[in-house]
N, C-alpha and C positions, 0 to 999 in steps of 0.2 A: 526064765525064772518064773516057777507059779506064783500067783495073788493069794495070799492067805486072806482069810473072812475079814469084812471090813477097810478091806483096803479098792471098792469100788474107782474108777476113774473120777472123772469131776463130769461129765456128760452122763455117764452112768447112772450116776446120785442125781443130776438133774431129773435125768427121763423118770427114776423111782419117786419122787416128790410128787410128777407130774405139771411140776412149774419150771420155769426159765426165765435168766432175763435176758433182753435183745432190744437190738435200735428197733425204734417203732419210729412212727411221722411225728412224735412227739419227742423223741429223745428214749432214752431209757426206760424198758415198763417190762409189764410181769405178762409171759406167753403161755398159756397152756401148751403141754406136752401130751395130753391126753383129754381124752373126751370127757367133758362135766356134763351131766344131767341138771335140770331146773331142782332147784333146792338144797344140790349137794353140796357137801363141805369143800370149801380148796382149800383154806388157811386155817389155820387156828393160831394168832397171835401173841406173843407175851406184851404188855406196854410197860412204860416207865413213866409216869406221871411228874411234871419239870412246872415250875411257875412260868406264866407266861413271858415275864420281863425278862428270864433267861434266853428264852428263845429269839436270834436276832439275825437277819440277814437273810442269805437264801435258804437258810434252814428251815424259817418261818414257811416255807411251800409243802414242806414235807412231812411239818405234823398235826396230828386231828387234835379237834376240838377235846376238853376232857369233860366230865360231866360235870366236874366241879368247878363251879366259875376260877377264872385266875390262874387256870393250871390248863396244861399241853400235854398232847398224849406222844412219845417217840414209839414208836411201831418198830418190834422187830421183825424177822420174818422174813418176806418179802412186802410187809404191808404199805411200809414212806414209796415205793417203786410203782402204784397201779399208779394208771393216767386217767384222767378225767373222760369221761362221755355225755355225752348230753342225751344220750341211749345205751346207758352204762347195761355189762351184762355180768354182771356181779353188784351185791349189795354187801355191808356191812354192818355190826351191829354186835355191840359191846354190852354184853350178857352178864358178866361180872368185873369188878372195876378192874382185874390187870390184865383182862384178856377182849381181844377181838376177834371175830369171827366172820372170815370173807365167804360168802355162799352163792352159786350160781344162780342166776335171776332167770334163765334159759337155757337151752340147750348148746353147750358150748366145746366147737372142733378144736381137735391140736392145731395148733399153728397161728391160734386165732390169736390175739390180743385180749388182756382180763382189764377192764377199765371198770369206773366205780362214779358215780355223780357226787363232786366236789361239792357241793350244796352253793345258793346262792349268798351267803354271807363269804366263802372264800373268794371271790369274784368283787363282789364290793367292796373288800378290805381294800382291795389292789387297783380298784377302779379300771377293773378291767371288763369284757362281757365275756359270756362263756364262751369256749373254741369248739 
């Protein structure tokens, strides 16, 4: 039976995006499929902005700070899935309040793992040190 347009596989759609997700040493995180250059786009995110005291449990790991005190950002996307680096090779940076935008910090292979520096306020909430 032919595939009519649009009906790509689900590996297909991954490799087209350029991203994946897969077990890393950390659990669950976001893999490039394709080669990023230093400053290029990988993401472009929609957010949903949630009062902080909504946010409760291990869900509290998964979403960013918002610019407006009191409020939580939920990341669609792949955005709540990068993992932390303490030599992260992507940056982020939320250019209009419902959008974020994840960008290569380096030159970065398929295969490789896209991680992001949790900042040191997420580390102290949890009294934990960075990994």
């Amino acid at each position: 039976m032919a595939r009519g347009r649009g009906s790509a596989s689900r590996g297909e759609a991954e490799s087209r995006s350029g991203l994946a997700v897969k077990r890393g040493r950390h659990g669950r995180g976001v893999f490039a499929t394709r080669r990023y250059v230093k400053g290029q786009l990988i993401e472009s995110c929609p957010t949903v902005e949630v009062p902080d005291a909504d946010v409760t449990g291990r869900l509290d790991d998964y979403v960013y700070a918002s610019v407006k005190d009191g409020d939580a950002l939920f990341v669609l996307g792949y955005g709540m899935l990068y993992n932390h680096s303490a030599n992260p090779n992507v940056e982020y940076v939320q250019d209009e309040p419902s959008i974020i935008k994840f960008r290569a910090l380096r030159t970065v292979r398929p295969g490789e793992e896209l991680t992001i520096d949790y900042g040191e306020r997420w580390w102290e909430t949890r009294g934990l040190e960075p990994g």
